[in-house]
N, C-alpha and C positions, 0 to 999 in steps of 0.2 A: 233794498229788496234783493232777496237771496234769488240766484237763476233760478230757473227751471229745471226737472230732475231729465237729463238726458237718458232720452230712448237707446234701450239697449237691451241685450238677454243675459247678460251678466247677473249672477243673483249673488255674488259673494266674494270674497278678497282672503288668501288665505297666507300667510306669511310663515316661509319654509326657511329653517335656518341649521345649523350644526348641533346643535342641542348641549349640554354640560349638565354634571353630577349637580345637586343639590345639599348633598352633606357628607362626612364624610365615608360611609358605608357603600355610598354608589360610585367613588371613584375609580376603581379596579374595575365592576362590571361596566363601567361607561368607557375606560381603558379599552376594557376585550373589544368592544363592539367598533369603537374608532379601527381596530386595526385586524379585525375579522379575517381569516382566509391569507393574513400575511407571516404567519407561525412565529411571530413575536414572543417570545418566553415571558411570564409575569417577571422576574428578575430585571427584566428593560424595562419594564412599562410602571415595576418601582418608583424607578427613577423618577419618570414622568408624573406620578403619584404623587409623591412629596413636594412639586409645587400647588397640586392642586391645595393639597393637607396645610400648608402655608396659607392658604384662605380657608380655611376650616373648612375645605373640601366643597365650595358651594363655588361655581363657574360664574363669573359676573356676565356672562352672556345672556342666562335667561334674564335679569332684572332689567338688562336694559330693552331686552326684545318684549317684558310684560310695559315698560316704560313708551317704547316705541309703538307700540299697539293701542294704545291709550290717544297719545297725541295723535297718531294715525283717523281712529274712530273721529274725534274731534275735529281735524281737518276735513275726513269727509263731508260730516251735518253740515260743517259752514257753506262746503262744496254743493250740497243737499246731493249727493251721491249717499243713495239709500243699498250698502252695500255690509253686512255681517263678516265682522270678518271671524280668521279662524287660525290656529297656531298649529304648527308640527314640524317637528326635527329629524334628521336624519339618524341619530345617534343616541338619542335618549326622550325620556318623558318629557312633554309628549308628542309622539310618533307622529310622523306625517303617515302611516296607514290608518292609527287611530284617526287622525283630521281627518281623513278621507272617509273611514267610513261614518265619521259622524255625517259629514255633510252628504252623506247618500240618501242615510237614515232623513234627514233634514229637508229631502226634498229639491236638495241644491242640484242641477243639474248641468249647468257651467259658472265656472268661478275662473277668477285671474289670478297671478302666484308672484308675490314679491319674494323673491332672495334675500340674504345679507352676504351678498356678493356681488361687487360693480363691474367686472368682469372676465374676460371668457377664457377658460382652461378646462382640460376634463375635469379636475373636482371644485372649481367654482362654478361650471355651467353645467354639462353633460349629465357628470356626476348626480346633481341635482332632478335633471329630465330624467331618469333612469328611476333615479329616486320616485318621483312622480307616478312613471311608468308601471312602478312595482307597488306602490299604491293603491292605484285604479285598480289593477290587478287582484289586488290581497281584497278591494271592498266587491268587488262581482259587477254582476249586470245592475244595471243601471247607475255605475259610477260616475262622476260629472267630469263633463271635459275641462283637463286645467290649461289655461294660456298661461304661461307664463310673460312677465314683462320683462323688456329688453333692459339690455347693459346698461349702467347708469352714470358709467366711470367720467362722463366729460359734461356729466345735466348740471348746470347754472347750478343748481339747488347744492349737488354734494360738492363742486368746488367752495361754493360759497361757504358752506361750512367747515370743511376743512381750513380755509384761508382764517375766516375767525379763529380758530386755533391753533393756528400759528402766530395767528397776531397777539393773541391770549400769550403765550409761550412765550414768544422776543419779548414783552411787558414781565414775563416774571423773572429777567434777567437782570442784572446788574446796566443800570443805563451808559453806562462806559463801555459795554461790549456787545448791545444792541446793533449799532451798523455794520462788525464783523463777522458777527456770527453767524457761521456756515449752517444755511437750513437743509438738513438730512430727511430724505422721505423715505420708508422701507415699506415693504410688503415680502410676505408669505414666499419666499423660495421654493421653487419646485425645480424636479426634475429637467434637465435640459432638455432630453428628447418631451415631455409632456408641454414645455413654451415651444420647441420646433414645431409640435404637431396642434399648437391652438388657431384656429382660424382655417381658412381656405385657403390661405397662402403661406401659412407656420408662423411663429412668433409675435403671434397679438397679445399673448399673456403681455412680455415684457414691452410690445408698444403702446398698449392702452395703460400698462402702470408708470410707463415716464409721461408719459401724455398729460394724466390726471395732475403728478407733483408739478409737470410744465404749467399748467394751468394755476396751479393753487401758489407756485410762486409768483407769475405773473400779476395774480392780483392783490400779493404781499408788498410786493419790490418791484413791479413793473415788468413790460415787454422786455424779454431777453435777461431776465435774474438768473443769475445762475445757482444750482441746487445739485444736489446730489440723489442718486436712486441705489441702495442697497437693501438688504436682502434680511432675512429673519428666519427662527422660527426652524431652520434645515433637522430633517431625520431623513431614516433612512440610512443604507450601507454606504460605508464610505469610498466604495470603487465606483457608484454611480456620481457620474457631476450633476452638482443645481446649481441653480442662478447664483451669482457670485459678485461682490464681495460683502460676508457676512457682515453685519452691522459693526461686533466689534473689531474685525480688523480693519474696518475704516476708520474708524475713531481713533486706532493708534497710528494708521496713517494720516492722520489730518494732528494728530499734537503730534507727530516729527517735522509736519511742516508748518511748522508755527501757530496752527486756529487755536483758540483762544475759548471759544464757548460755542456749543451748539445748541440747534434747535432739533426735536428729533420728532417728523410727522410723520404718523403708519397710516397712510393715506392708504394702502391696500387692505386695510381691517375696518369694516364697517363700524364695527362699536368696538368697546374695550375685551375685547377676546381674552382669555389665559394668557395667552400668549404674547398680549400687549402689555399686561399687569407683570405678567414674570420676564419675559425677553427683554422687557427692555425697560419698565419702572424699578425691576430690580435690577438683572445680568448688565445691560447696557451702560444702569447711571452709574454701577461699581466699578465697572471699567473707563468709565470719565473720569469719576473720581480716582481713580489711581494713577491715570493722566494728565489730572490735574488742570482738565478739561468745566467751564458749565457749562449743565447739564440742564437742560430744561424740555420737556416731552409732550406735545400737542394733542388736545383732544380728540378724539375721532367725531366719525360724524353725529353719531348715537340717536338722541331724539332733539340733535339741532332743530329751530323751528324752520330750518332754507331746506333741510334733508325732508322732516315730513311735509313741507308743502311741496316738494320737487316728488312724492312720493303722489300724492293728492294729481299734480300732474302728468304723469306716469299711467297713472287708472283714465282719466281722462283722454289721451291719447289711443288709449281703446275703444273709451264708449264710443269715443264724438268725433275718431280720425282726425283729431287737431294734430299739427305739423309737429314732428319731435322733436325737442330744444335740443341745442348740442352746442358747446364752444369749440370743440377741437376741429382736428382736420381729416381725422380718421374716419368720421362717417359713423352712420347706425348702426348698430350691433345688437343682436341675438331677437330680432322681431321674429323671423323664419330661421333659426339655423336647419342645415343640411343633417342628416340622419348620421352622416360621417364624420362630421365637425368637432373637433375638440376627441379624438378617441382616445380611451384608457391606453395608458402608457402599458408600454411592452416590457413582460420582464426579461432581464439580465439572464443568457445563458448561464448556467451553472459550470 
């Protein structure tokens, strides 16, 4: 017998994510918009073009975010949480302004907002509220209050899937180099002063993304495995520092010191990004390979079923005030952040 539909004023669930081109004519205007107001020359953002054009220009981010909505819906009916959900991006079709005004239009008058972002920085969180912010805005009076859900980087659900894919990954290696095999976690590089200034205290970007590999090796190889946290993904000028060391100058510093084969989990990317597909199924495995390194590269979480039922969770810790699951040590994050939390990074005097 399925529960009871829990009492609450929530009318909707709306899943806000970065958005990506669909073919190849939208990848230069989805180019501009990524990098709006930062006087990036088309001639750079070429560059960046030609991996999209390497997938015929279509971002595997929407398929799995239409994939993840799906299971999503599906988790809720079992949940019998009678909640419509609702899709919009910050960067492309379709808009989180379009989501919003549709749901004005709709009648919705508060709804809750999943991310594909587990935790906090100005543009995995802030970024996002502002986003939000300028939503409600662009839909008028009577636009719905969005709550968004808290950080998700240490919930039982996305360790666990992460850890399946790493288990997935050391199995599709050569079984003679399964127990050596150095497991490597990366996530998204940012800005040094943008991790100082994440949290109330500075540098939660970078403690919530060792926290998370801490956790997802733990339940690979046990309490105390040792694992590696490097970096992806870096743009930007190169007088500013980011998080460091890039992915592949770790991989040439681990074949000088003898590894043998790695595992490579981007526990910091919710689904398969561009960014996961290119930085490192391509950039990364060619530079093992020339290392002479294996090379084997872990799923994300995408629409693992521990991801969308830790999602199903998540909604629930709103209706019903159940206690929020967490394995780390670090504590709950982004239920209230502070109006000042996570601020847009300062630019570089000229």
């Amino acid at each position: 017998m399925r529960p009871a539909t829990p009492e609450h004023d929530f009318q909707a669930l709306l899943l806000l994510s970065f958005g990506g081109p669909e073919g190849p004519d939208e990848v230069m205007p989805f180019l501009r918009n990524v990098t709006r107001g930062r006087g990036i020359p088309d001639e750079r953002l070429a560059v960046v073009a030609r991996h999209y054009q390497h997938f015929g220009g279509v971002s595997p981010i929407n398929g799995q975010n239409r994939a993840l909505l799906t299971a999503v819906e599906s988790e809720l009916r079992e949940r019998a949480v009678d909640l419509p959900l609702y899709w919009g991006n910050r960067n492309w079709t379709p808009y989180v302004a379009d989501a919003v005004g549709q749901m004005r239009a709709d009648g919705i008058r508060r709804a809750l907002v999943l991310t594909t972002s587990a935790t906090s920085s100005f543009s995995s969180c802030r970024q996002y509220r502002d986003d939000l912010a300028a939503a409600r805005a662009a839909a008028g009076d009577g636009a719905p209050e969005l709550v968004k859900l808290r950080h998700y980087f240490d919930h039982p659900g996305f360790i666990a899937a992460n850890a399946d894919g790493v288990r997935d990954a050391l199995e599709a290696l050569p079984a003679r180099l399964r127990p050596d095999a150095r497991i490597v976690f990366t996530a998204h590089s940012i800005p040094e002063r943008m991790n100082e200034e994440s949290g109330p205290e500075g540098g939660l970007y970078l403690a919530q993304q060792r926290e998370t590999a801490r956790l997802v090796a733990a339940q690979v190889r046990g309490a105390g495995a040792e694992f590696d946290l490097v970096w992806q993904s870096r743009s930007g000028p190169p007088q500013v520092p980011w998080l460091a060391p890039d992915i592949n100058d770790h991989l040439r510093a681990l074949a000088r010191g003898g590894v043998e084969a790695v595992v490579i989990s981007p526990t910091g990317f919710v689904s398969d990004h561009l960014e996961v597909r290119w930085d490192l199924d391509i950039e990364a495995r060619r530079t093992a390979a020339g290392l002479g390194l294996a090379f084997s590269r872990a799923a994300t979480a995408g629409s693992h079923p521990a991801f969308v039922a830790m999602v199903g969770e998540l909604v629930l810790e709103r209706l019903t005030g159940q206690p929020p699951e967490v394995l780390g040590s670090l504590g709950v994050c982004g239920l209230d952040c502070p109006a000042g939390c996570c601020p847009a990074p300062r630019r570089p005097q000229a």
